[in-house]
Structure formats: C-alpha cells, structure tokens
C-alpha positions as CSV (number, residue, x, y, z in Angstrom):
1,X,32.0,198.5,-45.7
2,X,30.7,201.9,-45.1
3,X,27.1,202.4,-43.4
4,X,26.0,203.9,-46.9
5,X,26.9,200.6,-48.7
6,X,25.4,196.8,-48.6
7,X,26.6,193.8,-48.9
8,X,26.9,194.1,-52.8
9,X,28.1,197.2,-52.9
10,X,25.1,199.6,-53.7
11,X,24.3,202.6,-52.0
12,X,21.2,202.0,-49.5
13,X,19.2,203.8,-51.4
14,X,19.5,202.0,-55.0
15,X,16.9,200.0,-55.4
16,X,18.9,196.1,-56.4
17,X,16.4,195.2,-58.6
18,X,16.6,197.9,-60.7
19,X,20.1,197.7,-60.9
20,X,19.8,194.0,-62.1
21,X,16.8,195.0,-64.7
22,X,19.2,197.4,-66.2
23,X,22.3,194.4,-66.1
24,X,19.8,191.7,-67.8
25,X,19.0,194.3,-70.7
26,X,22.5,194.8,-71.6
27,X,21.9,197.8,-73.3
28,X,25.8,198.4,-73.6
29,X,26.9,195.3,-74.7
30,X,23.3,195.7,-77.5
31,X,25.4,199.1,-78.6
32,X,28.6,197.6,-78.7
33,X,27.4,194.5,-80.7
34,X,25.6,196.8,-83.2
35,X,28.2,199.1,-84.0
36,X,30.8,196.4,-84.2
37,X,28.8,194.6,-86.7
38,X,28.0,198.1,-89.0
39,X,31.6,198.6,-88.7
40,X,32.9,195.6,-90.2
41,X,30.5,195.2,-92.7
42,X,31.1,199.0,-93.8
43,X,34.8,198.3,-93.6
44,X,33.6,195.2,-96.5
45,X,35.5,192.6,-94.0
46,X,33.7,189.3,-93.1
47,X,33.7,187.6,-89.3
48,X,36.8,185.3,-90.9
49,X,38.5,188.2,-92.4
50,X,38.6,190.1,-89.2
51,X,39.2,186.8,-87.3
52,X,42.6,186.6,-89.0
53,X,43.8,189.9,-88.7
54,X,43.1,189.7,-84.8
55,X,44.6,185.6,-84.4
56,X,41.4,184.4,-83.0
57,X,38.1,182.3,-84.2
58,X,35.2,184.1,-86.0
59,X,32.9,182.4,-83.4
60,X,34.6,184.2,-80.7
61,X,33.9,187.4,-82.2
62,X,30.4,186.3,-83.5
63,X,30.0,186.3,-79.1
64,X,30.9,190.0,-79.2
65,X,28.8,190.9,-82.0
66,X,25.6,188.8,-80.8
67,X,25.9,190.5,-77.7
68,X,26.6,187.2,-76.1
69,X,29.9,188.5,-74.4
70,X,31.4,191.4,-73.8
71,X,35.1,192.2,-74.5
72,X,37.5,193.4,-72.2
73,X,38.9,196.6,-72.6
74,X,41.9,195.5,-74.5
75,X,39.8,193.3,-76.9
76,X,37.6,196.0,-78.2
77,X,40.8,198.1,-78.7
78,X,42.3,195.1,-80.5
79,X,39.1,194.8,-82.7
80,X,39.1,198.7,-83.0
81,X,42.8,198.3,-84.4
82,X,42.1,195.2,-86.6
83,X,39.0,197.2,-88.0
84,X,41.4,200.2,-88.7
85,X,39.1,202.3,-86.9
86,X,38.6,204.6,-83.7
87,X,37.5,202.9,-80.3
88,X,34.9,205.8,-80.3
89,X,33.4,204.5,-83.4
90,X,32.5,200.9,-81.8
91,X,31.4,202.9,-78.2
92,X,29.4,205.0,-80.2
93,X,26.2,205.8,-78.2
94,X,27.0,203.9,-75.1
C-alpha cells in the first residue's frame, strides 16, 4: 500500500462516503438496465425470446434489466450480440 492509499484502496483524500453514496445509486447499472430494456422492446423481442437466443432464463435477464445485477463484461456483449445490436447502444450514456 502506498502512503496515498487506505486500507480500501481510495486515495486519502476521497471522501468513503461519497464513494459509497455514488455505489448505492447505481447510476450505471440504472443506464444499463434502461437501455437494455428500450433495446429489446424496439428490437420487438420479449424477455423469453431473448432468453433463448442467449441459453439462459428470462429471470436472469429480468436481474440485468431491473438493475438488480450487473453483467459481466462478456454478458452484456453476449446480450449485445443476441440483440443484434452494438455494445455502445446498451452503454449508451454511461
């Protein structure tokens, strides 16, 4: 550990409270959920539909586009790809 860094890893100066105000809000995961959802429903495909293409349940994606969860890396490029549609569309604003 550096003398600039604490124990979880934030520079001295960052206030940790902050830091977890802005974790508990979530505002990525809110963007991601919300363009996931407009995506699939302008792509006409249901929570089932897309569940299919992508081998999974629809309640595991119903976590993503709650805002429940947030997917890996290579889950949103997998729902990306089973959308037929850009990553960039689904980061959109993030």
């Amino acid at each position: 550990m550096t003398s600039t860094e604490t124990r979880n890893n934030l520079p001295q100066d960052v206030d940790p409270g902050a830091v977890k105000e802005y974790a508990e809000s979530r505002p990525v995961r809110r963007t991601f959920a919300k363009n996931m959802k407009d995506t699939r429903q302008a792509k006409g495909l249901t929570l089932s539909k897309l569940a299919k293409r992508m081998g999974c349940s629809p309640q595991h994606l119903h976590q993503y586009e709650s805002g429940k969860r947030s997917p890996s890396i290579d889950a949103a490029l997998a729902i990306a790809r089973a959308m037929r549609t850009g990553i960039t569309r689904l980061t959109k604003g993030m």
